[in-house]
SENU-846796 format. One record per residue: x, y, z of N, C-alpha, C, O in turn. Coordinates in steps of 0.02 Angstrom, whole numbers, padded with zeros to 5 digits, always signed. Layout:
# SENU-846796
XYZXYZXYZXYZ
...
//
This chain:
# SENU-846796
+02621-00263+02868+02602-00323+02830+02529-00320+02810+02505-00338+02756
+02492-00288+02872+02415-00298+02846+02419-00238+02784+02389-00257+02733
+02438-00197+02779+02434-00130+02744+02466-00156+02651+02435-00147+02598
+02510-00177+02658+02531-00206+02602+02494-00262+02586+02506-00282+02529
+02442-00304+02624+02390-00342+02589+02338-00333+02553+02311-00364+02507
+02319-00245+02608+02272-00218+02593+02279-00202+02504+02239-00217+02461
+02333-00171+02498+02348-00131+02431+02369-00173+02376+02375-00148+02320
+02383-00248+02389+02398-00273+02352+02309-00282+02319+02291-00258+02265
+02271-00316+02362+02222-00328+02345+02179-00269+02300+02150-00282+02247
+02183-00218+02326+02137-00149+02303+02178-00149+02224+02145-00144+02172
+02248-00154+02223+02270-00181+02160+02246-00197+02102+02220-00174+02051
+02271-00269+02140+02220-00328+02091+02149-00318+02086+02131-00368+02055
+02106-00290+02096+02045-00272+02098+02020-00235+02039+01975-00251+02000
+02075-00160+02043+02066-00086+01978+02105-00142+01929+02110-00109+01878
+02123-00179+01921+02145-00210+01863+02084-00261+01835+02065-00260+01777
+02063-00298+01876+02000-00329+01839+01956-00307+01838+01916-00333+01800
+01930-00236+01881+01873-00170+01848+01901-00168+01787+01867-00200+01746
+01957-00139+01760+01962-00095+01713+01978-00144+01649+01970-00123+01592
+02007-00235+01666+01990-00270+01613+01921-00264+01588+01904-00240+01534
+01886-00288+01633+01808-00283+01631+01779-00260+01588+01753-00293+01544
+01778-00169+01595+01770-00122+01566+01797-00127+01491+01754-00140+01448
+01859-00118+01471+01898-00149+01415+01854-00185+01358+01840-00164+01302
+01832-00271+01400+01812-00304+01363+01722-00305+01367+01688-00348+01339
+01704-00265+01394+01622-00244+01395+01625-00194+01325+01574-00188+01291
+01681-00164+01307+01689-00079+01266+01680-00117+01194+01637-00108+01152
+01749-00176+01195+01770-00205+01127+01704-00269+01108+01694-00302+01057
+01671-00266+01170+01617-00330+01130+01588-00291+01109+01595-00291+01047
+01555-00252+01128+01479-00186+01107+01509-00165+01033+01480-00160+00979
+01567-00155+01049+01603-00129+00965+01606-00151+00920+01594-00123+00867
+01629-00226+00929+01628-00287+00881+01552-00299+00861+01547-00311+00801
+01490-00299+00896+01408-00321+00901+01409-00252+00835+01374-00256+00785
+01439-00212+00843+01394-00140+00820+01415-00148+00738+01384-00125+00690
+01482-00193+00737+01498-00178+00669+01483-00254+00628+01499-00264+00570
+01456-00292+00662+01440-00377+00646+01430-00382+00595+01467-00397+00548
+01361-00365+00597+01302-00358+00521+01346-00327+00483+01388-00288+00504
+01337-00342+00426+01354-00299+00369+01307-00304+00315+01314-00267+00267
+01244-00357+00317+01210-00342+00252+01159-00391+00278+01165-00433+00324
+01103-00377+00236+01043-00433+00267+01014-00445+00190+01000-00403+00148
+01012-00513+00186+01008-00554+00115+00944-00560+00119+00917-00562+00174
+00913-00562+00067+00848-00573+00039+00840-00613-00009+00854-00597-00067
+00811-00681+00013+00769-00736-00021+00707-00734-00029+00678-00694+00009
+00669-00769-00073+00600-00785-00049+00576-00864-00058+00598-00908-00096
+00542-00865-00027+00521-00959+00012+00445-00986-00035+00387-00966-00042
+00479-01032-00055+00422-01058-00100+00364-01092-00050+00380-01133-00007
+00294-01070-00061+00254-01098-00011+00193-01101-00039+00197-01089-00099
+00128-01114-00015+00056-01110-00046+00053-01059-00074+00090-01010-00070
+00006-01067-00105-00001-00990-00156-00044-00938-00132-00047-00883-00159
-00086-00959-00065-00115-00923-00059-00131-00899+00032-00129-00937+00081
-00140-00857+00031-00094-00824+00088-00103-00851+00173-00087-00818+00222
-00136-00928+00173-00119-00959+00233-00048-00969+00254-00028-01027+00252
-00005-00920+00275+00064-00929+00283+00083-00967+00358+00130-01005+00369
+00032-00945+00401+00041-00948+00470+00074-00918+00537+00106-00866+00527
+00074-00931+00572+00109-00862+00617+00171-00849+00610+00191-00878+00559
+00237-00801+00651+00268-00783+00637+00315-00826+00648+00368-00823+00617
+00299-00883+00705+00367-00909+00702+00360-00984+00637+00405-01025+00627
+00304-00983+00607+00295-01037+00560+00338-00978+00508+00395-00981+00532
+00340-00949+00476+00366-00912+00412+00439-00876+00462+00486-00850+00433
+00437-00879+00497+00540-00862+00527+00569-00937+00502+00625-00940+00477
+00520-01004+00510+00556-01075+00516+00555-01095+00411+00586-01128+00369
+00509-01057+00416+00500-01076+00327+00548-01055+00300+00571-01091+00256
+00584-00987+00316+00640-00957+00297+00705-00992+00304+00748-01011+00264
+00699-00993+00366+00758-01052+00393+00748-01091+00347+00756-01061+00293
+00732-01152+00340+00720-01212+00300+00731-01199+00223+00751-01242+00184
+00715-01137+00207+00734-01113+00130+00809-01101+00121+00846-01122+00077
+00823-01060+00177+00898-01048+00162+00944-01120+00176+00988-01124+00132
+00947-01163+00211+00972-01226+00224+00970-01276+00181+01006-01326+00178
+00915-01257+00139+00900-01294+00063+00929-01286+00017+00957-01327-00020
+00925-01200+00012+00956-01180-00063+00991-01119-00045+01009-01081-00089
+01002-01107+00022+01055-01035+00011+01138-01056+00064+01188-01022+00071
+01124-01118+00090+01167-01107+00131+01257-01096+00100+01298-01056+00122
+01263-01129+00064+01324-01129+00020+01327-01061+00014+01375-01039+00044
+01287-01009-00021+01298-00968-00050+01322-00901+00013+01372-00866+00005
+01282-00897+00064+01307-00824+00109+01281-00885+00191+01254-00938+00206
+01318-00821+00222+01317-00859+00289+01260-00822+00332+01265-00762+00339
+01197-00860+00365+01163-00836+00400+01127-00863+00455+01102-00919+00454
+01123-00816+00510+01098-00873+00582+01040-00845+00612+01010-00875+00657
+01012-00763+00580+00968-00757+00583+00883-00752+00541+00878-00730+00484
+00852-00765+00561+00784-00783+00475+00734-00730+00537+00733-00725+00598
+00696-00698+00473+00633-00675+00475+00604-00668+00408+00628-00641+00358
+00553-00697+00416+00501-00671+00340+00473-00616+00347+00442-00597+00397
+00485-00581+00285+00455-00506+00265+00373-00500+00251+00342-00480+00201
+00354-00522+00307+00282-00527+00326+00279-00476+00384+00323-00466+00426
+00207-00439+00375+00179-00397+00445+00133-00419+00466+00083-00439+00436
+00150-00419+00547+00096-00448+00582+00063-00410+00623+00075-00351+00614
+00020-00424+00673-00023-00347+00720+00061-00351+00758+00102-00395+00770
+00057-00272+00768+00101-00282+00821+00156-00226+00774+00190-00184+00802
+00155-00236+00707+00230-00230+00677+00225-00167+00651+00275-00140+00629
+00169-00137+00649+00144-00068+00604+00173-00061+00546+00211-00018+00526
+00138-00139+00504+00172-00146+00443+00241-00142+00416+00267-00193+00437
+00280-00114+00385+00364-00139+00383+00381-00094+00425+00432-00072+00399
+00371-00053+00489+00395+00019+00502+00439-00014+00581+00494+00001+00605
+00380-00067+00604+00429-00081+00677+00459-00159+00657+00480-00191+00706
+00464-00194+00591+00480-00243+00587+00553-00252+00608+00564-00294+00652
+00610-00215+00579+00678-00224+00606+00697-00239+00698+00729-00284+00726
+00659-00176+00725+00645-00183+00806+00616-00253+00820+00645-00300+00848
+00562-00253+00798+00525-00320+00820+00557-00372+00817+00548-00415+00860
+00611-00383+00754+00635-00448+00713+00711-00440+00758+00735-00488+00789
+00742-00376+00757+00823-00380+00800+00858-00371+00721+00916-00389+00723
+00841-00353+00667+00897-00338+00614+00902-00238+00626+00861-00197+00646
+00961-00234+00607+00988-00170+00574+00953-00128+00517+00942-00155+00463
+00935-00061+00526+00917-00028+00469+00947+00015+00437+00931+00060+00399
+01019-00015+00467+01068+00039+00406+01127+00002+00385+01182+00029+00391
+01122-00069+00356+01155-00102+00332+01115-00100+00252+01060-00080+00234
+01161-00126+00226+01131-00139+00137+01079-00205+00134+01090-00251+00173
+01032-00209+00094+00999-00259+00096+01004-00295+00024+00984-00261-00024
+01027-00355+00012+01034-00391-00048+01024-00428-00081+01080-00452-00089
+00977-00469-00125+00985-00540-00150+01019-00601-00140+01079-00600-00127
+00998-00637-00143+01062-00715-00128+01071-00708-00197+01035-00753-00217
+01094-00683-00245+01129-00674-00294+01173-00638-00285+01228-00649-00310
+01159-00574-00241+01224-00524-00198+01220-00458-00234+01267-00419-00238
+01147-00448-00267+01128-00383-00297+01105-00335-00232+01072-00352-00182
+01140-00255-00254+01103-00254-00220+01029-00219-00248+01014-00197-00303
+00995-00225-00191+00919-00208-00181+00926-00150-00138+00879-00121-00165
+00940-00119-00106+00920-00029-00067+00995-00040-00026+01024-00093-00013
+01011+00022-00012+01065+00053+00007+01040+00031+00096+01088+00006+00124
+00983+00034+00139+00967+00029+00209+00870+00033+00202+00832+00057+00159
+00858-00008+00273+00804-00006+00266+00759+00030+00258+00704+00005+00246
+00767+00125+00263+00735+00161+00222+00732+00171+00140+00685+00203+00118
+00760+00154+00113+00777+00156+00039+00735+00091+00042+00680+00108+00020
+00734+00021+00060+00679-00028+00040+00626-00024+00024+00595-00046-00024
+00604+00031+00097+00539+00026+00097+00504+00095+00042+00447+00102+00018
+00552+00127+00037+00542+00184-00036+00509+00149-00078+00485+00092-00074
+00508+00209-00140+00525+00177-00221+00583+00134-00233+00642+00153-00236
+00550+00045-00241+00598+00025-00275+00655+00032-00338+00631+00025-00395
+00694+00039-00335+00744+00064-00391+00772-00003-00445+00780-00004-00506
+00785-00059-00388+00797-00122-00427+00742-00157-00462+00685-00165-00440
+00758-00169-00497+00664-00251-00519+00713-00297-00482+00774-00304-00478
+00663-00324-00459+00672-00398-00413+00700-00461-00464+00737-00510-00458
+00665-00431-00512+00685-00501-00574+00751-00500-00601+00782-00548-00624
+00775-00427-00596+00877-00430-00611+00903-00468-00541+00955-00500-00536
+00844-00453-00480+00922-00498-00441+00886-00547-00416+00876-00555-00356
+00861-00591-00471+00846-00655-00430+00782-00693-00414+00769-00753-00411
+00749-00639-00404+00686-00635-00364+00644-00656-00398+00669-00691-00441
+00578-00653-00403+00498-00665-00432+00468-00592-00435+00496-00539-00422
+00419-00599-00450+00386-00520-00479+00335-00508-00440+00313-00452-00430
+00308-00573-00411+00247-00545-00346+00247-00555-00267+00239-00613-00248
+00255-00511-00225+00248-00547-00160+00220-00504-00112+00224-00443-00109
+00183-00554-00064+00146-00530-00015+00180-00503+00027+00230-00537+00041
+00174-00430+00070+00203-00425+00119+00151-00404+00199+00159-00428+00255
+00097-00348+00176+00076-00352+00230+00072-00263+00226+00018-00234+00228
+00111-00243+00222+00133-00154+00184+00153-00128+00127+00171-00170+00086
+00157-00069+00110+00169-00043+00056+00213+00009+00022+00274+00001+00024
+00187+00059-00007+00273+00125+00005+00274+00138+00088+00233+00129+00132
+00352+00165+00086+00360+00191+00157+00331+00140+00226+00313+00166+00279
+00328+00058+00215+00317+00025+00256+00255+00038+00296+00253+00017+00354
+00196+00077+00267+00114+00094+00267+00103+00032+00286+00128-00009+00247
+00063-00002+00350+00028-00056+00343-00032-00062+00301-00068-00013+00293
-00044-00115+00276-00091-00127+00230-00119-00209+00252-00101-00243+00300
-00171-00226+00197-00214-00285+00226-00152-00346+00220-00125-00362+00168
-00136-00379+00296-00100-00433+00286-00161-00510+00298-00159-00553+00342
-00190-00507+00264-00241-00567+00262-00242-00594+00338-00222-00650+00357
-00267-00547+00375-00286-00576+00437-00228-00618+00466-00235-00676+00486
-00159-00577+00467-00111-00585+00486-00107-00663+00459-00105-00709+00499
-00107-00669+00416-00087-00747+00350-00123-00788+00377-00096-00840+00395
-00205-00778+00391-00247-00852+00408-00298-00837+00355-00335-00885+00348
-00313-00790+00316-00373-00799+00290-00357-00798+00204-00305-00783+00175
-00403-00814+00185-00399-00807+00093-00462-00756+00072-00496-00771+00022
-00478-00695+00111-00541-00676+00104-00480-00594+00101-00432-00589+00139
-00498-00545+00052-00474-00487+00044-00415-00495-00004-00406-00545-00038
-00364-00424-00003-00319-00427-00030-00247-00400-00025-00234-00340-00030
-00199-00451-00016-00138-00428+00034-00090-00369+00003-00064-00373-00053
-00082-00318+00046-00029-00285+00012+00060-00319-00008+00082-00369+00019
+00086-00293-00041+00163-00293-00074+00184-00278-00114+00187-00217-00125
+00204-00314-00149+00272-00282-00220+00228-00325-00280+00201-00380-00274
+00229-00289-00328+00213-00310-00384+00251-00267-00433+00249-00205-00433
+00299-00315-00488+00338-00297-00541+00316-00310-00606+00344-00276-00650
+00270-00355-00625+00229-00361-00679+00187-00293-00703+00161-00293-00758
+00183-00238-00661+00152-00191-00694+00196-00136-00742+00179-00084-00771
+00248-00165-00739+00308-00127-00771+00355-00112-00724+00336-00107-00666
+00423-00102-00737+00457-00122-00685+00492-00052-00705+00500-00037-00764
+00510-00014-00658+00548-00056-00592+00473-00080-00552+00417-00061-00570
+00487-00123-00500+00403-00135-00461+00402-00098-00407+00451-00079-00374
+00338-00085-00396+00288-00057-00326+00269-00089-00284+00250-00148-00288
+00273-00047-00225+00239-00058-00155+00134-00042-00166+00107+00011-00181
+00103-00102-00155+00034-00094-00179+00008-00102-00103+00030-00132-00054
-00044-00065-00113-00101-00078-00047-00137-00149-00062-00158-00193-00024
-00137-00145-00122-00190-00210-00133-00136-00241-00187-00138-00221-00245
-00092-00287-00166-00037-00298-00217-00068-00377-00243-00044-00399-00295
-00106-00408-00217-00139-00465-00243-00170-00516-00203-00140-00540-00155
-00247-00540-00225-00277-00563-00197-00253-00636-00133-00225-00686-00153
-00273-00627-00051-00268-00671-00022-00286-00741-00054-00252-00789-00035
-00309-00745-00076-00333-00799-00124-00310-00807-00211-00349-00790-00255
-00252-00831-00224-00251-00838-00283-00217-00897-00287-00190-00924-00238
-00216-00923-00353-00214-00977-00411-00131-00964-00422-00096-01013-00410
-00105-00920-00437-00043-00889-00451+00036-00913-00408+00045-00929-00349
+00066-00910-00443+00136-00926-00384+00165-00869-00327+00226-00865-00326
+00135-00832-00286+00142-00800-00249+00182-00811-00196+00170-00867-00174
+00216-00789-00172+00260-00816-00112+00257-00750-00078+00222-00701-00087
+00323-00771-00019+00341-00702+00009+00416-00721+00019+00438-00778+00012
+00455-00658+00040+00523-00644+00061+00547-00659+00097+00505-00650+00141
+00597-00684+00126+00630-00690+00187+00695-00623+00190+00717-00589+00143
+00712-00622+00258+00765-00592+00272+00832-00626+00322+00825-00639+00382
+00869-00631+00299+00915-00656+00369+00994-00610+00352+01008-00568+00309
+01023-00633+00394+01078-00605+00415+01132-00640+00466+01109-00690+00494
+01181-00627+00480+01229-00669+00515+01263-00624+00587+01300-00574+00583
+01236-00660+00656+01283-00608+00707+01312-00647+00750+01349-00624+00793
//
């Protein structure tokens, strides 16, 4: 009797190890294939590059897409395509932020813009202005996600922030000096989000 308790139990046991296991395999699997694309907006804000820290421009994003994107794609995560110390310009932003760099990246129009986050940070191939976008924005880096001057990580109006500029003929460029921390101009920046 004790022997057949024993084994019943040791049983029931390799069966809820090996559920366990099972459903540890199929979540990790399901997480890996979630993402499928990370949308790109950009957030109307001052013109000039007091943006504020990172979690003020993650919430600006938020608040943009809930305004004017939510209808359109579904998303629960926001980061603005801003570099801050820490981010080595666009190169550790995905790590830092928790998005994917080998999903497609797209417009809330649903263009796309680069095949994965190496192709972004390339030569742009799209103009921003076929999918949606504006022609100037601050980011902080430049080709190949190079950090460049992010205006004193978005507190100062003194220098000049790197990004994208499409007004010089398009398709547009990644600039070291893509336009003054300080301008008069409608400048914004990007957001990124995605859904997991």
């Amino acid at each position: 009797m004790h022997l057949l308790n024993k084994n019943l139990i040791l049983g029931i046991i390799s069966i809820f190890l090996a559920s366990s296991c099972n459903n540890s395999g199929s979540s990790t699997s399901a997480d890996a294939i979630e993402i499928e694309k990370i949308n790109v907006f950009d957030v109307n804000t001052n013109t000039n590059a007091i943006y504020g820290n990172r979690a003020t421009t993650n919430a600006a994003c938020e608040a943009e897409y809930n305004n004017t994107h939510s209808a359109t794609f579904d998303c629960n995560h926001f980061s603005a395509l801003l570099s801050y110390t820490g981010d080595n310009g666009g190169i550790n932003l995905p790590t830092n932020q928790g998005f994917p760099t080998d999903v497609p990246l797209r417009s809330h129009t649903d263009t796309l813009i680069a095949n994965d986050w190496a192709d972004f940070l390339d030569d742009i191939d799209v103009d921003f202005s076929t999918a949606g976008l504006t022609n100037i924005y601050r980011t902080g880096f430049y080709t190949d996600g190079v950090a460049g001057d992010n205006c004193s990580d978005w507190t100062s109006t003194t220098g000049n922030g790197a990004g994208y500029r499409e007004d010089f003929g398009p398709p547009g460029y990644w600039l070291a000096t893509a336009v003054a921390c300080f301008n008069t101009g409608a400048v914004s920046y990007l957001c990124l989000c995605w859904q997991q």
